[in-house]
C-alpha positions in Angstrom: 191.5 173.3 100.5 188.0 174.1 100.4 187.6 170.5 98.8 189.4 168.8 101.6 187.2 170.5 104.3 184.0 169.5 101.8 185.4 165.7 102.3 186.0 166.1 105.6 182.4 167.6 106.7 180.5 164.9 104.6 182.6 162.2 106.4 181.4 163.1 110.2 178.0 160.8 109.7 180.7 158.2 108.9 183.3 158.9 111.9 180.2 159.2 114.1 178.4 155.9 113.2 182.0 154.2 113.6 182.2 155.8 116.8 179.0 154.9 118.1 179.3 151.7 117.2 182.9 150.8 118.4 183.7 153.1 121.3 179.7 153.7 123.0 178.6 150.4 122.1 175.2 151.5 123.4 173.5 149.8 120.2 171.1 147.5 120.8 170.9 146.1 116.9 173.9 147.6 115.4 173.2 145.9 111.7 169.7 147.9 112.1 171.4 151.1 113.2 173.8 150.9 110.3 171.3 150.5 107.3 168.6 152.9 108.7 171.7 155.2 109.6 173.7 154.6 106.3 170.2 154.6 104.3 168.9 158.4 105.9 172.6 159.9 104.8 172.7 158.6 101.0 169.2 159.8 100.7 169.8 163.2 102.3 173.1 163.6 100.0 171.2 162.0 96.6 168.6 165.1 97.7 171.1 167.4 97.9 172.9 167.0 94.6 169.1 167.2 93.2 168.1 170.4 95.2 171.5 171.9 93.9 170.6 172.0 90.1 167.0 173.2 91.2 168.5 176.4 93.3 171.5 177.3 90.8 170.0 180.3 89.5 170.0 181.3 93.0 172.5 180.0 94.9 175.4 178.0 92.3 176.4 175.1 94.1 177.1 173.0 90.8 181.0 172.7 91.4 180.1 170.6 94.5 177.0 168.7 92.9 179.8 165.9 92.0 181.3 165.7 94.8 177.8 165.6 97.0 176.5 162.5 94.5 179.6 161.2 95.0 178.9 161.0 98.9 175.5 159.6 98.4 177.2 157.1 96.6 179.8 156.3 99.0 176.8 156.1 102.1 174.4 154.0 99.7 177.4 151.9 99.0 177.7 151.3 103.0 174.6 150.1 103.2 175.1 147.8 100.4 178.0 146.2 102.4 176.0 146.5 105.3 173.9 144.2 103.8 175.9 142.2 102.1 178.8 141.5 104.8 177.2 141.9 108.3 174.0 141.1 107.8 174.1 138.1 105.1 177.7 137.4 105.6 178.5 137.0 102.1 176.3 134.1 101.8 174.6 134.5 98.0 171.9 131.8 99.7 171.2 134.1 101.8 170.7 137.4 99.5 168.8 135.5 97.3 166.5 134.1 100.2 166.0 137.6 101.6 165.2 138.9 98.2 162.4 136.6 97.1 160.9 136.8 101.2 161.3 141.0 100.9 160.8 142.9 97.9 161.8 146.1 99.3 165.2 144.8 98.5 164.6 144.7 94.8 164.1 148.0 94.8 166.7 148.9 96.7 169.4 147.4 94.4 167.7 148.8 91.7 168.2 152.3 93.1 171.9 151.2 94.0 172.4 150.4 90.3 171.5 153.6 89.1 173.5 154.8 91.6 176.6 153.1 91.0 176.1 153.6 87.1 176.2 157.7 88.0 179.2 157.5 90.2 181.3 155.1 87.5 180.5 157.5 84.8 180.8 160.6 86.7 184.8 161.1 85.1 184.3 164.3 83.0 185.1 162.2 79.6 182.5 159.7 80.4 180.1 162.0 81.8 179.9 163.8 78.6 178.8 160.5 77.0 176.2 159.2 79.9 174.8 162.0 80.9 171.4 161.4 79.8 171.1 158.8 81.9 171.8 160.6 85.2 168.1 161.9 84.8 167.6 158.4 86.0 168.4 159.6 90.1 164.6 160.6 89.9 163.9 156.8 89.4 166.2 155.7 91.8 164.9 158.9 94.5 161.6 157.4 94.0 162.1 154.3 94.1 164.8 154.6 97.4 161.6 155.9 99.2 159.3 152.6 98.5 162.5 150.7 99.4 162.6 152.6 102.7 158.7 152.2 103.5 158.3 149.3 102.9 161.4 148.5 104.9 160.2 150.4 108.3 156.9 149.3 107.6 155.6 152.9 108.7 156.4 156.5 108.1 157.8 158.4 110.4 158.4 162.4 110.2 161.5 162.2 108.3 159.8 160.1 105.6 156.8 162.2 105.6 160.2 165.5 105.3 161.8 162.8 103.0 157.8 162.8 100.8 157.4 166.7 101.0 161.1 167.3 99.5 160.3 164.6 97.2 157.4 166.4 95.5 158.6 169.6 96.1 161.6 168.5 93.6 159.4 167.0 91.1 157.1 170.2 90.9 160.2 172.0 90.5 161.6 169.8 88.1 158.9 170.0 86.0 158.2 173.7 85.9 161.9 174.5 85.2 161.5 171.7 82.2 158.6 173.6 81.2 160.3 177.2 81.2 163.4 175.5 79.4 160.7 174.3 76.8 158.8 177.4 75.8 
């Protein structure tokens, strides 16, 4: 039950961008709204399955960590089709043209991959075999942030909250791999 209500929470940025988009119809560019509005929640939910390893010996949040990548996954994975459907509408000539002219895409589908690779192997059997390479969502957090700048061409406060967080975690990260090392 408490699983079911988990799903249900993380799914109200979805029912609310569907019902923004299709009831209100007060968007001016919706393919804009959708990737800066599908891009914000895969970054805050990628941030939150970080945070919750970092706060565990406070707070343990871990059975949910799954479930939380999982949904940063699924929003990343919206703006991929986003992309993909709406704005290039499935024309490869396109993708490939809007690659090469904007290399903030590159970066984006590289963070996508290493997204895609964590939620594919994140089945307990093959999670036990791949998870080294989850360590790689520091990469791809990195990495999601230069995709967004240079997307936006600016920062704006959340980036600047997005930046903050963002070094916050690293500090974190690499005092706790320093205590775990002594």
């Amino acid at each position: 039950m408490k699983k079911f209500l988990l799903i249900l929470g993380f799914l109200i940025p979805f029912f609310y961008l569907t019902y923004e988009i299709m009831v209100l119809q007060n968007i001016n560019d919706p393919i804009k709204y959708i990737y800066t509005f599908t891009g914000v929640s895969a970054i805050v939910f990628i941030l939150a399955s970080i945070i919750i390893s970092l706060v565990k010996n406070f707070v343990n949040f871990m059975k949910y960590r799954k479930i939380i990548g999982l949904f940063g996954f699924f929003y990343a994975f919206l703006h991929f089709l986003n992309f993909v459907i709406l704005d290039a509408e499935i024309s490869l000539e396109f993708i490939i043209n809007e690659t090469v002219k904007k290399p903030f895409i590159y970066l984006g589908m590289f963070s996508f991959l290493i997204i895609l690779l964590m939620a594919v192997s994140s089945t307990k059997n093959l999670y036990k075999q791949y998870n080294k390479y989850h360590k790689l969502v520091y990469i791809s957090i990195i990495s999601l942030f230069i995709h967004t700048i240079m997307a936006q061409k600016s920062l704006v406060l959340i980036d600047w909250i997005f930046i903050v967080l963002v070094l916050i975690i690293g500090i974190l990260k690499v005092y706790q791999y320093k205590l775990f090392f002594r």
